[in-house]
TORKE-840190 format. One record per residue (C-alpha): x, y, z. Coordinates in steps of 0.02 Angstrom, whole numbers, padded with zeros to 5 digits, always signed. Layout:
XYZ;...
This chain:
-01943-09737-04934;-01827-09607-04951;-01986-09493-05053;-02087-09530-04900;-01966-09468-04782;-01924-09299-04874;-02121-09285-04876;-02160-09290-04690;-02009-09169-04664;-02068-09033-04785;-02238-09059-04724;-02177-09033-04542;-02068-08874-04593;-02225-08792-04664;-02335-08830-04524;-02213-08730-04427;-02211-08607-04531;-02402-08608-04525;-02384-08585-04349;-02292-08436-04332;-02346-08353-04484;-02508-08423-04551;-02615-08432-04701;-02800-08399-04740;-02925-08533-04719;-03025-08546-04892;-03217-08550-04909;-03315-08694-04890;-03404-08749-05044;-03479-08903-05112;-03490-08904-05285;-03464-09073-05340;-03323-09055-05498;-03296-09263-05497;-03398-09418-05506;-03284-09591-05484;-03411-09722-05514;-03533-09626-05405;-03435-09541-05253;-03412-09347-05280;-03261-09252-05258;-03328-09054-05217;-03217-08891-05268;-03204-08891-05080;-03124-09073-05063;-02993-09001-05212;-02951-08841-05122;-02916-08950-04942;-02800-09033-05068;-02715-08896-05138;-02691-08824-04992;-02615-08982-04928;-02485-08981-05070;-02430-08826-05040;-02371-08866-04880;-02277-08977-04973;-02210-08812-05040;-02274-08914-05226;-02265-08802-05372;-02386-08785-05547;-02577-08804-05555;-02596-08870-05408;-02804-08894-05405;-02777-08997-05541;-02639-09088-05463;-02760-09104-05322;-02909-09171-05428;-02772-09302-05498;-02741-09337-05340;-02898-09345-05264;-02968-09479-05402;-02839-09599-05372;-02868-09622-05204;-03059-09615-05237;-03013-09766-05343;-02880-09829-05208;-03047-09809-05068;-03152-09914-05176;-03030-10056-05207;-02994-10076-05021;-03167-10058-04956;-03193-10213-05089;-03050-10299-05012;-03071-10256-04818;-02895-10180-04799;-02957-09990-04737;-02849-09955-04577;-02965-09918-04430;-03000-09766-04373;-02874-09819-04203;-02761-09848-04317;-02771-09676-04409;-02778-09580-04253;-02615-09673-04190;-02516-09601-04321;-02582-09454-04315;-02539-09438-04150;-02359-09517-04161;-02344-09361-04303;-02384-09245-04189;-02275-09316-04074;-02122-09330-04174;-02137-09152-04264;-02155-09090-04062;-02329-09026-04047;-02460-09080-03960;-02616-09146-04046;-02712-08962-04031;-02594-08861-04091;-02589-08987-04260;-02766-08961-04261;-02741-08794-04270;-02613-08802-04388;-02710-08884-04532;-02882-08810-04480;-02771-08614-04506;-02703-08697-04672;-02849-08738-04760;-02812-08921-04761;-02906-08986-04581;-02869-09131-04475;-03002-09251-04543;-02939-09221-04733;-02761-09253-04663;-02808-09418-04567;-02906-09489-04720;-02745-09451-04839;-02662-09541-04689;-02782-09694-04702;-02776-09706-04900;-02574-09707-04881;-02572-09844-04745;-02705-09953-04806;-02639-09944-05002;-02468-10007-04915;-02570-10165-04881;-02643-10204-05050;-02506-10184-05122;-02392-10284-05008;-02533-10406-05045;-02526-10408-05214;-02341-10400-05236;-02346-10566-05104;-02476-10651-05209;-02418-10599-05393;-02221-10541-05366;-02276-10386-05470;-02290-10505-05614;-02441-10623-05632;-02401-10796-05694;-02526-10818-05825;-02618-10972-05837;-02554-11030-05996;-02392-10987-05917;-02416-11100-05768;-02463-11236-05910;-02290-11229-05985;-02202-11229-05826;-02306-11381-05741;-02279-11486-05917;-02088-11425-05880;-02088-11525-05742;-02174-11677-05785;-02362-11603-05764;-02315-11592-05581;-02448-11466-05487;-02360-11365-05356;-02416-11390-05155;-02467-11268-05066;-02544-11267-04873;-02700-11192-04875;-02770-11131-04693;-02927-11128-04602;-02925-10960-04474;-03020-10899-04350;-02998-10713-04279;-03022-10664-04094;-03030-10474-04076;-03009-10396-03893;-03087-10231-03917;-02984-10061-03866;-03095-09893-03939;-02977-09766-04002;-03006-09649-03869;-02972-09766-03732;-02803-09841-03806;-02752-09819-03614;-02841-09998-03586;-02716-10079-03733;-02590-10157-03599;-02753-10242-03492;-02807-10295-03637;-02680-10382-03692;-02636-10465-03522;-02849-10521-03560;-02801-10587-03737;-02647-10710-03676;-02753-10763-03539;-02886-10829-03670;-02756-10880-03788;-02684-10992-03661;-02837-11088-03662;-02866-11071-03826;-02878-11276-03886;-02975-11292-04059;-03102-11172-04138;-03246-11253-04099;-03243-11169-03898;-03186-11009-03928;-03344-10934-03905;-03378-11052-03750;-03207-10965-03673;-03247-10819-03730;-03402-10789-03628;-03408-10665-03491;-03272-10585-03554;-03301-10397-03610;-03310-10338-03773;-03240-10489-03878;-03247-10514-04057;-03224-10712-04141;-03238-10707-04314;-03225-10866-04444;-03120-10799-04571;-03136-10948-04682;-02983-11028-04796;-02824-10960-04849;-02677-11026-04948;-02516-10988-04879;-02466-10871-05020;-02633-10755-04957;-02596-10750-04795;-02592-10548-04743;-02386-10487-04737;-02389-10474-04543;-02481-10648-04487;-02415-10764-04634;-02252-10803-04532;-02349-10834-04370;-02484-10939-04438;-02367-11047-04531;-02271-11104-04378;-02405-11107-04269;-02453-11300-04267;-02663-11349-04320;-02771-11323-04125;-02677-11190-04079;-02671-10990-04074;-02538-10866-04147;-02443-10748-04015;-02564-10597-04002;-02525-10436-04116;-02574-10247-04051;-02702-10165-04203;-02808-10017-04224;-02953-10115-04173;-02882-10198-04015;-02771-10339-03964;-02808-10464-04094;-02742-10674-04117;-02773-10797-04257;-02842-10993-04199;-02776-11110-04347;-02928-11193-04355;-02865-11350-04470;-02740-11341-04615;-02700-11466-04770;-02604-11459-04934;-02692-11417-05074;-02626-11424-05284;-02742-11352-05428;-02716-11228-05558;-02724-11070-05454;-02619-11126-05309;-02495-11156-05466;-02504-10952-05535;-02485-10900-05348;-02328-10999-05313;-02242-10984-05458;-02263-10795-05442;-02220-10796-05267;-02043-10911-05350;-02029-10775-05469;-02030-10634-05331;-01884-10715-05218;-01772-10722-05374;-01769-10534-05390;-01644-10456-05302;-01670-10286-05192;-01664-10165-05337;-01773-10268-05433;-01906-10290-05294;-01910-10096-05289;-01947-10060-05456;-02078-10218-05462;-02169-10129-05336;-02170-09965-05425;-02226-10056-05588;-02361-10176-05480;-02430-09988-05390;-02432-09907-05585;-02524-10056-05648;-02648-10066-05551;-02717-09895-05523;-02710-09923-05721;-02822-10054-05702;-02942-09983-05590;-02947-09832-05698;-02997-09927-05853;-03120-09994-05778;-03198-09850-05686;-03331-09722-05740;-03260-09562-05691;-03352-09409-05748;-03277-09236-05733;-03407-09076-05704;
């Protein structure tokens, strides 16, 4: 956290510094120089990266820092386009903004600032979307594996352990309801969300959402299917888990809107990989603080590894 911090403030000195002094904006080009399992990276995509590092006043080869960089998060992009978890562009532009905002500048002059630097806004808003939606899979992972999956052989010996006793788990049937707030209208967020509680507050069983739903403006219900409780995403598990089968979760501001979850019916569930994910989960509360930490460096390491080994990545 600490890393993260020191980043952001280095980054904000040298935008300042940009400011008042600045720096040439490099060439466009577009010769691709790397292929991860089909998406380019161009010379001009590695010199938006250099020139992003710098302002993190980074030191050595730094192209080749950047094409590091820029290949894991190719990889990274890929993985959570597979799993759903890329923040929205609302969400992207919020931070963005609350950047700006805390570093004192308004959103044109850090337009400016990146645009002067050779780095641009949009390349700095997608290494903001990579950083917040890699967060996610790895706070699901961590929540599903503890940074260390149970094998099944593993969960064999434990169960036997205990008698051949299968652990219980409550697996969940959701549905999503989505009130609708563009990004460049986040003005609207408050309305909205007086809109969502008023449908919420009707809200009695899946089945009628879409009934109440009607003539209401730009409303999304999706059927998200089953979850176990050890899947459920970081900021809804808590929620959904107290909220009793019928009803809806308290509502939850997003990049895409004001958004609720309907627990659409729920009931306990025991096979063999309910048993990995809750004796990982076991294993995860028994760390203490320090531990966690490290597990989640180790669980981030391993599984760019794994992605990696399993990628075709072709350097020009």
């Amino acid at each position: 956290m600490a890393r993260k911090h020191l980043l952001v403030a280095l980054i904000a000195t040298a935008l300042t510094s940009t400011l008042l002094g600045g720096m040439a904006l490099p060439a466009a080009a577009s010769e691709v120089k790397v292929i991860v399992n089909g998406n380019p990276i161009t010379d001009y995509d590695i010199t938006k990266r250099a020139a992003f590092l710098k302002l993190q006043k980074k030191k050595g080869n730094l192209n080749q820092e950047a094409r590091d960089e820029l290949t894991t998060e190719a990889l990274k992009r890929q993985e959570l386009k597979r799993l759903n978890l890329l923040v929205s562009d609302g969400e992207v532009n919020d931070a963005y903004a609350r950047f700006a905002t805390n570093n004192k500048m308004s959103l044109d002059q850090l337009n400016t600032i990146l645009d002067k630097s050779g780095v641009t806004s949009t390349h700095f808003k997608e290494y903001i979307r990579i950083q917040m939606s890699w967060g996610r899979a790895l706070s699901t992972r961590n929540k599903s594996q503890g940074g260390v999956r149970v094998s099944e052989q593993e969960a064999v010996q434990r169960m036997l352990k205990d008698g051949g006793k299968k652990p219980v788990s409550t697996e969940y049937k959701l549905q999503q309801v989505i009130f609708v707030v563009p990004a460049n209208n986040r003005g609207i967020l408050a309305k909205r969300r007086a809109e969502a509680n008023a449908l919420r507050a009707r809200f009695n069983g899946c089945e009628n959402t879409r009934e109440i739903a009607k003539g209401t403006l730009d409303v999304t219900v999706l059927d998200l299917g089953k979850f176990i409780e050890q899947e459920l995403p970081p900021e809804w598990s808590k929620q959904v888990i107290s909220t009793p089968v019928g009803q809806a979760t308290t509502t939850l501001d997003t990049g895409k809107g004001v958004e609720f979850l309907g627990v659409c019916a729920s009931r306990q569930v025991s096979d063999d990989r309910v048993a990995r994910m809750v004796f990982s989960q076991e294993d995860a509360a028994a760390t203490g603080d320090g531990k966690k930490d490290a597990t989640a460096e180790a669980v981030d390491k391993k599984y760019i590894e794994e992605l990696r080994s399993k990628a075709k990545i072709v350097n020009e």
